[in-house]
Biopython code that builds the backbone (N, CA, C, O; Angstrom):
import numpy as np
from Bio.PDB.StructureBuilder import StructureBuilder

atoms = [
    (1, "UNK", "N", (-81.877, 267.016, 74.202)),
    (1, "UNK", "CA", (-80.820, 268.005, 74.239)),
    (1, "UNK", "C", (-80.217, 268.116, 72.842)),
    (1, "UNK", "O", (-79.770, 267.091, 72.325)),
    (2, "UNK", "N", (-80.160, 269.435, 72.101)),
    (2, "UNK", "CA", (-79.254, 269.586, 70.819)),
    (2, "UNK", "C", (-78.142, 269.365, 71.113)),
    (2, "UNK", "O", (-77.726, 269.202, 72.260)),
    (3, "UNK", "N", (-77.642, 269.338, 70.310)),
    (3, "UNK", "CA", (-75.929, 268.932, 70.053)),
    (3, "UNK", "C", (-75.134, 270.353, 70.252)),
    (3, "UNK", "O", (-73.919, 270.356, 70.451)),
    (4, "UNK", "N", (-75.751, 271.321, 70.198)),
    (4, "UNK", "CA", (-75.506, 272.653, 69.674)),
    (4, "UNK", "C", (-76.100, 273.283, 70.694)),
    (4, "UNK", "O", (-76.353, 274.479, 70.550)),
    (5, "UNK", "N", (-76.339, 272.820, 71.551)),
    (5, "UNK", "CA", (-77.380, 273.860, 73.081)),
    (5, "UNK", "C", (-75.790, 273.479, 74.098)),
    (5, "UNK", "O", (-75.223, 272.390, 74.192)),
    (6, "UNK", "N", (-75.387, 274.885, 74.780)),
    (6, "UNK", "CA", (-74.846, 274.582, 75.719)),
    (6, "UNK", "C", (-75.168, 274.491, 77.003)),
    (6, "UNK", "O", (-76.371, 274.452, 77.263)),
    (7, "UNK", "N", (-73.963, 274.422, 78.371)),
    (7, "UNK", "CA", (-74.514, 273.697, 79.343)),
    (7, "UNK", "C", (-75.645, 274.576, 80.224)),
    (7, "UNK", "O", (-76.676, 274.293, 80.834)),
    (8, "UNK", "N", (-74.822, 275.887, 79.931)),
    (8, "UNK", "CA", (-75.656, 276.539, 80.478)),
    (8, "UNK", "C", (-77.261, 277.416, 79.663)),
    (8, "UNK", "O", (-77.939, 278.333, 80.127)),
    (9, "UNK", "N", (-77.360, 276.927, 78.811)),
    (9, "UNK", "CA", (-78.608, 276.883, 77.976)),
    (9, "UNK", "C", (-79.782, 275.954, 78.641)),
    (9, "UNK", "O", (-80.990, 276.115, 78.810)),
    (10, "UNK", "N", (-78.905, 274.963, 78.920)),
    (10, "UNK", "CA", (-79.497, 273.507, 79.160)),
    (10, "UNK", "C", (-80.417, 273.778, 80.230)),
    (10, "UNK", "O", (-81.638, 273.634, 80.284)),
    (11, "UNK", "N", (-79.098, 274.444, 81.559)),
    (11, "UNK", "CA", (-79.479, 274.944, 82.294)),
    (11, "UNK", "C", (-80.992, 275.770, 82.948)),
    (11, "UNK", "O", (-81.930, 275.663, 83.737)),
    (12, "UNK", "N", (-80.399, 276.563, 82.001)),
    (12, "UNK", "CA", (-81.691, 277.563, 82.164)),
    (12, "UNK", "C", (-83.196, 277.126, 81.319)),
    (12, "UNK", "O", (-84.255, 277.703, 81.568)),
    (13, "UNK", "N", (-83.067, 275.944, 80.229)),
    (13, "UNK", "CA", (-84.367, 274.838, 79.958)),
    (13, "UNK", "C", (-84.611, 274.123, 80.984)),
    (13, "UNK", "O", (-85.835, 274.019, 81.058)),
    (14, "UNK", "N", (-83.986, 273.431, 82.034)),
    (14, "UNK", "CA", (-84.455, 272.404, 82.695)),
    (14, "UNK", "C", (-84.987, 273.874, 83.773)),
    (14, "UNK", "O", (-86.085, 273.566, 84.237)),
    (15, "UNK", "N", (-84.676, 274.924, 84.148)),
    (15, "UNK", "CA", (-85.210, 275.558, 85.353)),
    (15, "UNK", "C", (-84.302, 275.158, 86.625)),
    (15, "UNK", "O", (-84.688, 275.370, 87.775)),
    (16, "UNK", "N", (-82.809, 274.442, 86.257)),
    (16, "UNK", "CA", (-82.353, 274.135, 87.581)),
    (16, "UNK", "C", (-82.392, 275.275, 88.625)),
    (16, "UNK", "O", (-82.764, 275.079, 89.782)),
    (17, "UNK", "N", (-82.136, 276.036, 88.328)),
    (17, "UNK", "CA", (-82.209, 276.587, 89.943)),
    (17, "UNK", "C", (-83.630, 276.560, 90.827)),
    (17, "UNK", "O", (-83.808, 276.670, 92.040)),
    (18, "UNK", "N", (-84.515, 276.379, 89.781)),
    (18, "UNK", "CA", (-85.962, 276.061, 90.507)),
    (18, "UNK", "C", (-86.042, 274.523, 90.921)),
    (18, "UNK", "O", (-87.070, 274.114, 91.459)),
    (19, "UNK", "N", (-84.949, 273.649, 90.672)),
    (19, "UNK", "CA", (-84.821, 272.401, 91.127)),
    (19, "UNK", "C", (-84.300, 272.237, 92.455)),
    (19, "UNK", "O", (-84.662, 271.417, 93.299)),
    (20, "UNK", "N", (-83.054, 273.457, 92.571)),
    (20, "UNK", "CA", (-82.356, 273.684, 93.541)),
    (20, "UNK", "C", (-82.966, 274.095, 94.993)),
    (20, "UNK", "O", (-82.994, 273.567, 96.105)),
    (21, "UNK", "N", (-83.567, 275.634, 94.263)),
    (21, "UNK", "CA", (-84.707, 276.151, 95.170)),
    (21, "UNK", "C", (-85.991, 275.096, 95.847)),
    (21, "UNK", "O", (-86.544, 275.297, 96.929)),
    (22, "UNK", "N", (-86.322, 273.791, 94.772)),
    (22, "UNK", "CA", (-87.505, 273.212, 95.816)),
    (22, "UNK", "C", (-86.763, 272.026, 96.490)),
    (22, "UNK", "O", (-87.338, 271.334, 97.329)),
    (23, "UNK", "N", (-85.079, 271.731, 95.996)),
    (23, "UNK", "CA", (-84.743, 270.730, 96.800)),
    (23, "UNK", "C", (-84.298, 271.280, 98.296)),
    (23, "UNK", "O", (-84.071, 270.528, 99.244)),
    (24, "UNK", "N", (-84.198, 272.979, 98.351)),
    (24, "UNK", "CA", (-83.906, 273.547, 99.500)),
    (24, "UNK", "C", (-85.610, 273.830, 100.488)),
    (24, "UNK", "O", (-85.661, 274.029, 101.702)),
    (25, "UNK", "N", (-86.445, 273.787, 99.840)),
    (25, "UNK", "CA", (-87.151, 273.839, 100.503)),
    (25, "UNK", "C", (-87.924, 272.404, 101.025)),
    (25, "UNK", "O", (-88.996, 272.342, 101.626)),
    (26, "UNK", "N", (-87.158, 271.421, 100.661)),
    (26, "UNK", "CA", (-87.624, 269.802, 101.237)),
    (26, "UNK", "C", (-88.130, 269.328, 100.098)),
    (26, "UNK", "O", (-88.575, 268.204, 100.331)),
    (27, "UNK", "N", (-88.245, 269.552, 99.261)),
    (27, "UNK", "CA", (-88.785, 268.558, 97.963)),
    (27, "UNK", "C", (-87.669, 267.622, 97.418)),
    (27, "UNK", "O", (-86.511, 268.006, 97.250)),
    (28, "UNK", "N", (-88.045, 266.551, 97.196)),
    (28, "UNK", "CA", (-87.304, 265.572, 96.626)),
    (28, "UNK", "C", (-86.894, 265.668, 95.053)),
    (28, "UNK", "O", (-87.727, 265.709, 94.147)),
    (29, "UNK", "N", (-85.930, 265.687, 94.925)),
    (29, "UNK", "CA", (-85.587, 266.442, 93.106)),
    (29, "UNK", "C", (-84.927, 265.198, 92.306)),
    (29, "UNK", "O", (-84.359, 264.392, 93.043)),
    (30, "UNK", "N", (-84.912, 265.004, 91.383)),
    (30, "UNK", "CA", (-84.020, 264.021, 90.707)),
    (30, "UNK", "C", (-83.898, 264.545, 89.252)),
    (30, "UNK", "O", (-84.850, 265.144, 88.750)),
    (31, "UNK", "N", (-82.819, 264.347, 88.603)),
    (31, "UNK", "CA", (-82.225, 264.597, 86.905)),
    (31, "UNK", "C", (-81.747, 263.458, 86.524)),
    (31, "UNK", "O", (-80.617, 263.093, 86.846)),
    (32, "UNK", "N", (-82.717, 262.609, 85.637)),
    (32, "UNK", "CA", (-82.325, 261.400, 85.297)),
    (32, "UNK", "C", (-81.523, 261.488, 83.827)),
    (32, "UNK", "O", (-82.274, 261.849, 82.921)),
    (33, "UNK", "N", (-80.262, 261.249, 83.455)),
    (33, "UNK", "CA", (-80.096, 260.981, 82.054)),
    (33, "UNK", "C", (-79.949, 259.715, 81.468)),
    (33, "UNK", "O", (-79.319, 258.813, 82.021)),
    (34, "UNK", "N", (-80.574, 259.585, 80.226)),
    (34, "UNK", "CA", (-80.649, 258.255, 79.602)),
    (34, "UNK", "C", (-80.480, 258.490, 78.280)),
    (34, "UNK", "O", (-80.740, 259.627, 77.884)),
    (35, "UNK", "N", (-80.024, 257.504, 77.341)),
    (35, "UNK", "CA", (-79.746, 257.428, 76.248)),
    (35, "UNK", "C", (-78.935, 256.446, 75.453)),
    (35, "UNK", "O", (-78.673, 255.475, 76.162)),
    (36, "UNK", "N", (-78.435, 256.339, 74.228)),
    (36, "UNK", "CA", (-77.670, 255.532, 74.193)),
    (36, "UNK", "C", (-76.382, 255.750, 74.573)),
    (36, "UNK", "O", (-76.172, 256.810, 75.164)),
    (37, "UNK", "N", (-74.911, 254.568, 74.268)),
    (37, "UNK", "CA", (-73.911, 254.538, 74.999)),
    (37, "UNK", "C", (-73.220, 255.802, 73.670)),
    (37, "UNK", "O", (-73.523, 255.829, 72.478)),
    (38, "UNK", "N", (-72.271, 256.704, 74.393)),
    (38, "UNK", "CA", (-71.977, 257.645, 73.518)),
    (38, "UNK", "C", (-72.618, 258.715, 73.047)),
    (38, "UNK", "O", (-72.205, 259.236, 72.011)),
    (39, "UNK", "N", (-73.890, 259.302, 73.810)),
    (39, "UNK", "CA", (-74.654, 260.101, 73.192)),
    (39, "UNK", "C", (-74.277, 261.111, 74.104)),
    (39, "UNK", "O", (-75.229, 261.891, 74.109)),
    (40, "UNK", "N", (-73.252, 261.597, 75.016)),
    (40, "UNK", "CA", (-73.163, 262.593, 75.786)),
    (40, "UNK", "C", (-73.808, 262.683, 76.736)),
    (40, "UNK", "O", (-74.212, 263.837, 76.879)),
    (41, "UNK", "N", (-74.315, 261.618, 77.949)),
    (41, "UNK", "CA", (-74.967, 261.702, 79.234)),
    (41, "UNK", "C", (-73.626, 262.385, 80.381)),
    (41, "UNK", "O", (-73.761, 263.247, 81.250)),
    (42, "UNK", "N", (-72.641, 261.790, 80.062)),
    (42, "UNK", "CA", (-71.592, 261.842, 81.154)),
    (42, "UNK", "C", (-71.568, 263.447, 81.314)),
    (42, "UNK", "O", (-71.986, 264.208, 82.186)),
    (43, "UNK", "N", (-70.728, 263.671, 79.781)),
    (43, "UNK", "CA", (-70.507, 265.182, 79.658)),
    (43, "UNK", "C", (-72.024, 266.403, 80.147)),
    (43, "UNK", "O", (-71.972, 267.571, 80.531)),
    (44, "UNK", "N", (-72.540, 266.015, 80.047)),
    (44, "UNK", "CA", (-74.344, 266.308, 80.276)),
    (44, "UNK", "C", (-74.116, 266.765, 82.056)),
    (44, "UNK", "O", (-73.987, 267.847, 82.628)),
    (45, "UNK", "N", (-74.145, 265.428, 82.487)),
    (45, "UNK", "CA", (-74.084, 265.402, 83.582)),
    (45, "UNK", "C", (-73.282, 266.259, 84.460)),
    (45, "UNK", "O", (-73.709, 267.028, 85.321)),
    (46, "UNK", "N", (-71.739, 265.967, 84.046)),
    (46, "UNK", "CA", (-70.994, 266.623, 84.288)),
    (46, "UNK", "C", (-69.613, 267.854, 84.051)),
    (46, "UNK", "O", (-68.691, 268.309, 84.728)),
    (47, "UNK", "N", (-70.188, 268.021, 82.603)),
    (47, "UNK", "CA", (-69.087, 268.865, 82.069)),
    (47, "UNK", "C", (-67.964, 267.856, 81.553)),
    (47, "UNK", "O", (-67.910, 266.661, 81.843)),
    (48, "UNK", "N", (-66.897, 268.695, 80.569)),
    (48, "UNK", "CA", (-65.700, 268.623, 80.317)),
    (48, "UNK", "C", (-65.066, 268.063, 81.586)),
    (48, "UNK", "O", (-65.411, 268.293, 82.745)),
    (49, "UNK", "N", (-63.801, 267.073, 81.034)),
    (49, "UNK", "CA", (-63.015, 266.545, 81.991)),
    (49, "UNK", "C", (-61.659, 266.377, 81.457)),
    (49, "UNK", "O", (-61.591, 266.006, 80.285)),
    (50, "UNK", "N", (-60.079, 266.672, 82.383)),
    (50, "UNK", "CA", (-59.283, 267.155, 81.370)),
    (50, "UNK", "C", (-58.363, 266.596, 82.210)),
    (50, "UNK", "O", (-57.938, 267.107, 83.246)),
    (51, "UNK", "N", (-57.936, 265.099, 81.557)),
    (51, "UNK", "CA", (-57.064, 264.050, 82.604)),
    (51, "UNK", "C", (-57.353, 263.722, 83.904)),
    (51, "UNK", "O", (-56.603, 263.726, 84.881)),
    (52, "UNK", "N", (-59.349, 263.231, 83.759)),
    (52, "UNK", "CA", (-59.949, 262.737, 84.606)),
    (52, "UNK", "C", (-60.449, 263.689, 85.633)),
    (52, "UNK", "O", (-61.167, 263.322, 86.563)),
    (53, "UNK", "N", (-59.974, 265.190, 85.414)),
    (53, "UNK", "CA", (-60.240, 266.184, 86.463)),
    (53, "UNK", "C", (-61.626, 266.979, 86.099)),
    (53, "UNK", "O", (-61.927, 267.197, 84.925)),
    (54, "UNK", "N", (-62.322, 267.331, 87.034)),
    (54, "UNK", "CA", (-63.532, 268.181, 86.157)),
    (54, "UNK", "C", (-62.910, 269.438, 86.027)),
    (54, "UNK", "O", (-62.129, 269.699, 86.942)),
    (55, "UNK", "N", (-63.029, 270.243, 85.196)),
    (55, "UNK", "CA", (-62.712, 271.867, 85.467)),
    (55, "UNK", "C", (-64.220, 272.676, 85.294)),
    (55, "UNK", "O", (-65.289, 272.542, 84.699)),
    (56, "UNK", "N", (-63.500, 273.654, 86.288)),
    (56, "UNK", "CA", (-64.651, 274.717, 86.306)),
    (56, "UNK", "C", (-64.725, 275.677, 85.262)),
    (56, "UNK", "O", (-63.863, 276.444, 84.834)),
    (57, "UNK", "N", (-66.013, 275.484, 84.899)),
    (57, "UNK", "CA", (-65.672, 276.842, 83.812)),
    (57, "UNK", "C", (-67.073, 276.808, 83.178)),
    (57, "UNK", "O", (-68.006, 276.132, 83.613)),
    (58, "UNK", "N", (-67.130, 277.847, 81.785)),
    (58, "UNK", "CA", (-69.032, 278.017, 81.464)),
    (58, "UNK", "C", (-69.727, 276.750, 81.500)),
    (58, "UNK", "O", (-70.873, 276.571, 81.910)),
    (59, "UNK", "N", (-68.566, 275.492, 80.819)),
    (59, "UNK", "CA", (-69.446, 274.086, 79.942)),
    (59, "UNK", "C", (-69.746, 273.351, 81.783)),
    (59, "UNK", "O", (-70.535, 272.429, 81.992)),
    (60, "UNK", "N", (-69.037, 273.935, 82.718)),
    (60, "UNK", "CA", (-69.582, 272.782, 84.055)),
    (60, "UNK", "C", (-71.386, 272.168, 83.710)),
    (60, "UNK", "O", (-72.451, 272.647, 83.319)),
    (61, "UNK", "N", (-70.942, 271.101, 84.069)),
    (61, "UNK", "CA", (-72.017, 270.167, 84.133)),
    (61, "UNK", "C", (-73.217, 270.571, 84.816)),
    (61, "UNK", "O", (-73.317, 271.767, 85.091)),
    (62, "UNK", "N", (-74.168, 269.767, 85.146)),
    (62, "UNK", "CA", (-75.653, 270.285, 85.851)),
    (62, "UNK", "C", (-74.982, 269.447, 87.254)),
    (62, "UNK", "O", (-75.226, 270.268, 88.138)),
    (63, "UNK", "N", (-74.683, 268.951, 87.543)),
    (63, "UNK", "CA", (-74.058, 268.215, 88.863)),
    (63, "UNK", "C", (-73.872, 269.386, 89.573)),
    (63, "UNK", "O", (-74.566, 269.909, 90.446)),
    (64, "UNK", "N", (-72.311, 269.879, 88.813)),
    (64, "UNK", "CA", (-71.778, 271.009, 89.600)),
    (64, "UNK", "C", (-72.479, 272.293, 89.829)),
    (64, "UNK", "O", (-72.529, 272.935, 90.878)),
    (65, "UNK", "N", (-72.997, 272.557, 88.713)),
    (65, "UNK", "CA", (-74.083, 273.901, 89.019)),
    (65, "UNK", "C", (-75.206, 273.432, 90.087)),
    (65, "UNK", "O", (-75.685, 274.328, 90.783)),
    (66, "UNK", "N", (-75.584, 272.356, 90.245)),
    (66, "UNK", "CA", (-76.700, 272.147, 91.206)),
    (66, "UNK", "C", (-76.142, 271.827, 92.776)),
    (66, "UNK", "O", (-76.812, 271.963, 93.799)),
    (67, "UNK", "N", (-74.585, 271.316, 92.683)),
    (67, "UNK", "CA", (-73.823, 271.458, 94.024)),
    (67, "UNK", "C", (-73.300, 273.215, 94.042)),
    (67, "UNK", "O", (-73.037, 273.760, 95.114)),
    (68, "UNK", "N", (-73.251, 273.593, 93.364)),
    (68, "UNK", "CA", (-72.952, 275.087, 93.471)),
    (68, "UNK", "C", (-73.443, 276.251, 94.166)),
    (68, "UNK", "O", (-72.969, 277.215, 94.766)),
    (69, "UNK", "N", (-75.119, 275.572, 93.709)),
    (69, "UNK", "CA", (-76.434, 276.668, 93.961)),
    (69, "UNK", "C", (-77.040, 276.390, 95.511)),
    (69, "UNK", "O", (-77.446, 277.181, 96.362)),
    (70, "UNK", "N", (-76.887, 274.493, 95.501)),
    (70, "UNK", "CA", (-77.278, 274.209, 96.498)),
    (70, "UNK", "C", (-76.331, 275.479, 97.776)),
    (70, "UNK", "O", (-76.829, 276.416, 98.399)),
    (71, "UNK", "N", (-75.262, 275.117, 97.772)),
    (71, "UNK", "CA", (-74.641, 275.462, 98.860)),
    (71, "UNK", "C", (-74.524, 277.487, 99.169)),
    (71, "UNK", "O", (-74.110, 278.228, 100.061)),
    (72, "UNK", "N", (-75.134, 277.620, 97.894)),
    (72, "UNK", "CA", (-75.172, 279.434, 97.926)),
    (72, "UNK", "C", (-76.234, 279.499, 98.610)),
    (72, "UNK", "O", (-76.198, 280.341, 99.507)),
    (73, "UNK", "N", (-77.234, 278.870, 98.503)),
    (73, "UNK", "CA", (-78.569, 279.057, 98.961)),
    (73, "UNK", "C", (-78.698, 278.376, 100.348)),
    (73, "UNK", "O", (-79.811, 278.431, 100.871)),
    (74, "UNK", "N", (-77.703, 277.744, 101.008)),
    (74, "UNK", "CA", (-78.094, 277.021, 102.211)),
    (74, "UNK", "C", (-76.766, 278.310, 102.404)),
    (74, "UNK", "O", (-76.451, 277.842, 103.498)),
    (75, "UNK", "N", (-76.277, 278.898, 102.322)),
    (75, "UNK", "CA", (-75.516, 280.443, 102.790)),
    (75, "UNK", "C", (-76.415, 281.394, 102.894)),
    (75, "UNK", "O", (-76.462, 282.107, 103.896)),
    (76, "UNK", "N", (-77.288, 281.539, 101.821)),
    (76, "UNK", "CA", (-78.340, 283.053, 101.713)),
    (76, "UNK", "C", (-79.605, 282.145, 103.052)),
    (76, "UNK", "O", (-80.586, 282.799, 103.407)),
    (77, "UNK", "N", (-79.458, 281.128, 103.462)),
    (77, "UNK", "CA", (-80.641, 280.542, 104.379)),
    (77, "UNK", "C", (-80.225, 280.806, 105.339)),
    (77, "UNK", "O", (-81.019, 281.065, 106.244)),
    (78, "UNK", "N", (-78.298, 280.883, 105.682)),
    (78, "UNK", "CA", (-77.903, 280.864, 107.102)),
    (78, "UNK", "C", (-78.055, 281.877, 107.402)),
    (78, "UNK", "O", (-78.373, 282.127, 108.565)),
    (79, "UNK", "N", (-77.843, 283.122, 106.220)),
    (79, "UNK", "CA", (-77.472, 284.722, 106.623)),
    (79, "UNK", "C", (-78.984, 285.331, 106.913)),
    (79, "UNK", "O", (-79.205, 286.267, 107.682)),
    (80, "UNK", "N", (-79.709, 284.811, 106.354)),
    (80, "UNK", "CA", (-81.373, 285.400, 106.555)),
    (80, "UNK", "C", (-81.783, 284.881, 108.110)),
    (80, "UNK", "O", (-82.310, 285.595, 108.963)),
    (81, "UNK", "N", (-81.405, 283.445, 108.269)),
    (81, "UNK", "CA", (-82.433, 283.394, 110.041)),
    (81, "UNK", "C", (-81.157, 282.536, 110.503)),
    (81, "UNK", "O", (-80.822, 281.372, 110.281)),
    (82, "UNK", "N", (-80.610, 283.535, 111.201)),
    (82, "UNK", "CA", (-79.288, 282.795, 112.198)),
    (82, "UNK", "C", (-79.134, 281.956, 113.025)),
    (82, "UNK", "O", (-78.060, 281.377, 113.188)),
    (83, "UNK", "N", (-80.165, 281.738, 113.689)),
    (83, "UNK", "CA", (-80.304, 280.919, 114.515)),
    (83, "UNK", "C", (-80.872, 278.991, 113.697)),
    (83, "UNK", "O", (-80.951, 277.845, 114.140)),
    (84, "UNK", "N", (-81.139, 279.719, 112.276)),
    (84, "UNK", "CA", (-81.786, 277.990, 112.254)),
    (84, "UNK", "C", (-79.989, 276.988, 111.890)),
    (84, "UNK", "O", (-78.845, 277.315, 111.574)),
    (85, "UNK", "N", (-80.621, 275.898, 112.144)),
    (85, "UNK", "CA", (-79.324, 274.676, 112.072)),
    (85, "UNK", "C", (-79.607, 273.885, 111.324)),
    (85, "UNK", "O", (-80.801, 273.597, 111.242)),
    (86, "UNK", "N", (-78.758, 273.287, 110.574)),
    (86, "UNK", "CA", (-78.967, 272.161, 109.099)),
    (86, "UNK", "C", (-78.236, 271.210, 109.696)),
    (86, "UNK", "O", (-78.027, 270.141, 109.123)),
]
sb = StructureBuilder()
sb.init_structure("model")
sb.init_model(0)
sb.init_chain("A")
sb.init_seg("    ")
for serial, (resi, resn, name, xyz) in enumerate(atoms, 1):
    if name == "N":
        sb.init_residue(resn, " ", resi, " ")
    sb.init_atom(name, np.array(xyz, "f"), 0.0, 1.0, " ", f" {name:<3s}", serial, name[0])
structure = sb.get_structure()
């Protein structure tokens, strides 16, 4: 990751929503970050934090965008076949 790529750059390199999309269709997904201590995994992970709070906004993390998408897409799943149950 550049220093200089934002979150939602990042975003759209890793293909999350195609992470999202195969964890909705039963595939097992994982986003591992590693590095050294101080190299920006947290913020990575999860965005800006502002007296321990996350805020929403462009820099949100891949966490939140991937709890975000998940739950739009298990909405666009309910509204397409009504009858199925999660």
């Amino acid at each position: 990751v550049s220093p200089n790529e934002s979150q939602s750059q990042l975003w759209r390199r890793i293909s999350g929503s195609d992470l999202v999309n195969n964890a909705l269709e039963g595939f097992n997904v994982s986003i591992i970050a590693y590095g050294q201590t101080g190299s920006g995994k947290t913020y990575t992970m999860f965005g800006p934090s502002k007296k321990g709070r996350l805020q929403r906004n462009s820099n949100e993390g891949l966490v939140q965008r991937m709890i975000s998408q998940t739950f739009q897409g298990l909405e666009l799943k309910r509204h397409n076949a009504p009858g199925m149950q999660f």
